[in-house]
N, C-alpha and C positions, 0 to 999 in steps of 0.2 A: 538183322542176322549178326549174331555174336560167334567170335573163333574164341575157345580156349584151350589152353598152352598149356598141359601142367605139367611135363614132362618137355627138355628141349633134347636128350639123347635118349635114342629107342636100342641103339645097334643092330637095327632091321637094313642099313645100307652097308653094314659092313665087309658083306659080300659082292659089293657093286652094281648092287639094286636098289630100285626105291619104288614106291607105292606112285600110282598116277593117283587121278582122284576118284576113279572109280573102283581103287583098291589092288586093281590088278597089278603085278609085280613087270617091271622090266629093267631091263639095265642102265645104266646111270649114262648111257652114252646115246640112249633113244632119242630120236628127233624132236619130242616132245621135250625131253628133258633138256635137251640143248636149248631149245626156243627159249621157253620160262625162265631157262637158268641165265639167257643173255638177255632177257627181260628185267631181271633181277638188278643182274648188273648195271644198266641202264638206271634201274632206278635210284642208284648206289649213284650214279655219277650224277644225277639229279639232284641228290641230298649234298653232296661234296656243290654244286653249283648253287646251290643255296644259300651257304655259308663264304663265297665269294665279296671280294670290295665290286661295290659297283654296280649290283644285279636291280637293276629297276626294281621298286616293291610291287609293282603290278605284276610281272612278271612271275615273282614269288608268291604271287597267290593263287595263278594260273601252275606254277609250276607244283607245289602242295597240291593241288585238283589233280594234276596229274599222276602222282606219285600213287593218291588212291584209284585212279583210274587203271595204271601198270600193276596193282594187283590183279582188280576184274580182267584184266589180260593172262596174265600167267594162273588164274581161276579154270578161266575159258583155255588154255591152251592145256591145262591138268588133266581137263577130265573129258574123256571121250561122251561120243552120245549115248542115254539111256533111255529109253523110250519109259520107261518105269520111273524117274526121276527127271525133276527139272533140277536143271543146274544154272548156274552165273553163266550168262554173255555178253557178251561186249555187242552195245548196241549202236545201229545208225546214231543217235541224239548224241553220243559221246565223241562219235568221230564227227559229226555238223559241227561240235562244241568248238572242235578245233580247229576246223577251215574258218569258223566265224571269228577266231582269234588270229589266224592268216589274216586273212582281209583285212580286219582291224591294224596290226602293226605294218604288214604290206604297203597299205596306203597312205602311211606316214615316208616310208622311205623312197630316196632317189631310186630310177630305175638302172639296171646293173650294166656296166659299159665291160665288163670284163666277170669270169670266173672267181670267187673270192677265195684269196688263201682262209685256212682255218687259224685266226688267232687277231690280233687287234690288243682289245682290253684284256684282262683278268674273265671277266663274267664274258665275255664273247668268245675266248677260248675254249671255256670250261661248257660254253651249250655248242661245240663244235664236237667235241669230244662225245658229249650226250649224242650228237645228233651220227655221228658214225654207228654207233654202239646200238642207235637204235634201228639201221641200215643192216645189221648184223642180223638183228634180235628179227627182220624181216623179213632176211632170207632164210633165214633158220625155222620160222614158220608156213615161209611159202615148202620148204623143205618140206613139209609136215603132209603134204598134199591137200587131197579132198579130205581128210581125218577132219579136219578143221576147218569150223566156218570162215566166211571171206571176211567177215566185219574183222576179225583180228589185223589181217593184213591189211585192210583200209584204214584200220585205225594207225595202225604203226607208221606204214607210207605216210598219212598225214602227220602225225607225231613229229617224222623227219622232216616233213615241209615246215613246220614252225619252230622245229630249234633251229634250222637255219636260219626262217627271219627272226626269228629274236635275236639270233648271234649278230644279226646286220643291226639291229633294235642299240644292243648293247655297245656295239661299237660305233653309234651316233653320228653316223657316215663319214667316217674316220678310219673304213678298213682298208684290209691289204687286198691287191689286186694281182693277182696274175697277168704277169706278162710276155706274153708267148716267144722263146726264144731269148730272152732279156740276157743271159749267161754265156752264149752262147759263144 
């Protein structure tokens, strides 16, 4: 399946609307358009986490896998059901893909004595960041209600499960710890 692009301004949003994927017109502030649009984002802060010192290259090849995966997410969160049309979904095998990448770095690391601050290395900040954004992009879809299949939000929930271990991954059990009361 090929997309092309030959036109990147329509001025069809210039009224503060935009086409879902089923064509149908709504306003640029739809719950739909929030999800996808803080999907987006997400993957933007994926690409900026890419070009980090520091980023394991395992990592970046899992993190690339993903980047096309948060399309098939903002695909599936576009376009409503058409019983006349099949469309892109986000399937079980792509959210397994992730938990089985959980377990893998999981199992490398110490187990946690305390809550982790977000930050450490370069590359552990920058998949702490990702990992918020995509804590957003989650509630933004759970927003969505029943409109939307469950697999998106399982997919996301786990998404956020493993840029946290990776952020632990990347900060090579040399992160910051929360200390309850410490300032006090």
């Amino acid at each position: 399946m090929t997309v092309n692009l030959t036109r990147i301004y329509t001025r069809l949003g210039d009224s503060g609307e935009t086409h879902l994927g089923d064509m149908s017109r709504v306003p640029k502030t739809h719950p739909r358009i929030e999800a996808y649009g803080t999907v987006d984002e997400l993957n933007a802060h994926i690409g900026l986490a890419l070009t980090v010192e520091g980023m394991p290259a395992e990592y970046g090849e899992w993190l690339r896998r993903i980047q096309n995966d948060l399309f098939d997410v903002g695909a599936d969160i576009a376009a409503p059901d058409d019983p006349e049309r099949e469309r892109l979904r986000v399937t079980p095998l792509q959210t397994e893909w992730l938990e089985a990448r959980c377990d893998e770095v999981n199992a490398t690391l110490e187990p946690l004595k305390s809550f982790v601050l977000p930050g450490g290395t370069t590359a552990a900040a920058q998949l702490h960041v990702c990992r918020t954004v995509c804590r957003r992009a989650e509630r933004l879809a759970v927003a969505c209600g029943d409109e939307l299949g469950a697999e998106v939000v399982r997919y996301l929930n786990r998404l956020s499960d493993l840029l946290f271990i990776l952020s632990r991954g990347a900060n090579a059990g040399d992160e910051p710890l929360w200390e309850p009361g410490r300032y006090r």
